[in-house]
N, C-alpha and C positions, 0 to 999 in steps of 0.2 A: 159641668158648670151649670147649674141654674139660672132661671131666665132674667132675676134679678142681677147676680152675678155678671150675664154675659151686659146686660143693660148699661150697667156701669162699667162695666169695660168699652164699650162702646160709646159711652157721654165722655169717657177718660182719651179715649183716643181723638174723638172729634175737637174735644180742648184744645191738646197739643196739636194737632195740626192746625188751628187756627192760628195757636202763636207762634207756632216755626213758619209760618206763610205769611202769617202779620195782616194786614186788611187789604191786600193788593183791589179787592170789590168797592172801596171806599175811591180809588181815583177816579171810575165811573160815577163819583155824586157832583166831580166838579167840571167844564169841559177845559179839551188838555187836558187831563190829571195822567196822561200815561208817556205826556211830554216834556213835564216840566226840567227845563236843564238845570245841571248841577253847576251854578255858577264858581263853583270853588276848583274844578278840571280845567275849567280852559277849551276841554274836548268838544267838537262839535258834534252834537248826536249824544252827549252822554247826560242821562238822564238822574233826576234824583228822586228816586224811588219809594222811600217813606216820605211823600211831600210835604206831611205834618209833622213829621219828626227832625229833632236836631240832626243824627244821625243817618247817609241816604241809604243804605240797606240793613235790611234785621240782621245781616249773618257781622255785620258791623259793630252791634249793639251792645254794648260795654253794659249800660244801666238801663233797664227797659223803662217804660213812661217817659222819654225825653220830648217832651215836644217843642215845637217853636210857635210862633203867637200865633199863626195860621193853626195849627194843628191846636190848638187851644179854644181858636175863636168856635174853630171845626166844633170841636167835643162839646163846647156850652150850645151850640143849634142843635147837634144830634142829641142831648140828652134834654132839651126843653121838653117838658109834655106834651103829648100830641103832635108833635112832630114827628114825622115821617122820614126817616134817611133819605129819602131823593126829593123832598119838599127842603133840604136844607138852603140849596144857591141862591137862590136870592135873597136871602139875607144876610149871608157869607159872600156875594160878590159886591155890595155895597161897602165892605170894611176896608179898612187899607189893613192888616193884619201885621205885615213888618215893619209901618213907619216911614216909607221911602215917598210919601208921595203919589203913588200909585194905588188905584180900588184893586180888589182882589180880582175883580172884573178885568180890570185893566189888565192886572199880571196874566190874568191866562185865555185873552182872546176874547171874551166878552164884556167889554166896557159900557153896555146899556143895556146890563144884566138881563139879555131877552134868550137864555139859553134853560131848557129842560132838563131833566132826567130822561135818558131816551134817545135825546134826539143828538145827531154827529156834532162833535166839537166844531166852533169855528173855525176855518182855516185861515191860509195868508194872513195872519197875526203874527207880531214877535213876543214869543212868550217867556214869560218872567219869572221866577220863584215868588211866590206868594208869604211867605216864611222867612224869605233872607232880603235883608236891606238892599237892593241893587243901588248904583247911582242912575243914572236916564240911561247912558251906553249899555248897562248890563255889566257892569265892573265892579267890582268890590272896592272899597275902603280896606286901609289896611287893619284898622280895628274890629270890623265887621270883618274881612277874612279868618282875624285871630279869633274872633268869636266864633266861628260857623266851621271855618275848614281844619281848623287843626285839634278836634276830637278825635279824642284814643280809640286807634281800630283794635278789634282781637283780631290775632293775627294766627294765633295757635293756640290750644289749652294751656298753653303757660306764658307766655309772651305776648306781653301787650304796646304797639308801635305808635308813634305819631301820624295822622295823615298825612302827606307829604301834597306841599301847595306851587303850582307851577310858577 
């Protein structure tokens, strides 16, 4: 194989595992971003994964690019010019991104948008989806559940299942 050859083999490889891993490096631009609960479980401790996307895990992902307004407002800061991926949060923790009420700040622990790139997530915070409408409690709506929690998982190479909602 020539070095060309192998070169492209190696930009071809580093693609794909980009997108079979997805941006798991992207929840370090927000604090919480590797907490955020999946309000649609019920489960305590269960987290949702692509926090910018509709869908909470890539091996989940029926149609790839789904985001929700968080993962939206996300991509218009990281793709302004000149901006920096970890100069994105404070101008992404000012937005309320789902509507509820709440700054995106609010949702994940930093409500006076004073957190870095770098520096540890706030704690003793209740944190919120940024992405999905909560009510104050952290409850869904039931139209806001039908929008969020019951997109089509893959479930196998041929079968495709509903999420199932507690």
């Amino acid at each position: 194989m020539g070095l060309g050859s192998a070169l492209c083999f190696v930009a071809f490889i580093a693609i794909v595992l980009m997108e079979v891993a997805g941006h798991p490096g992207f929840r370090d631009l927000f604090p919480n971003g590797h907490v955020v609960p999946d309000p649609c479980s019920g489960i305590p401790g269960d987290t949702w994964h692509r926090v910018g996307h509709l869908i909470k895990r890539k091996e989940d992902d029926v149609a790839k690019k789904q985001y929700n307004n968080f993962g939206k407002d996300f991509l218009e800061k990281k793709n302004r010019v000149g901006m920096g991926a970890e100069e994105i949060w404070p101008d992404l923790c000012k937005l309320d991104s789902d509507g509820d009420g709440r700054t995106n700040g609010v949702e994940l622990g930093d409500p006076n948008c004073l957190w870095y790139f770098g520096e540890p997530s706030p704690a003793n915070m209740t944190i919120y989806h940024p992405g999905i409408p909560e009510n104050a409690n952290g409850t869904l709506t039931e139209q806001t559940r039908s929008s969020f929690c019951n997109l089509p998982l893959v479930t196998n190479a041929t079968s495709t299942t509903t999420a199932a909602t507690p």
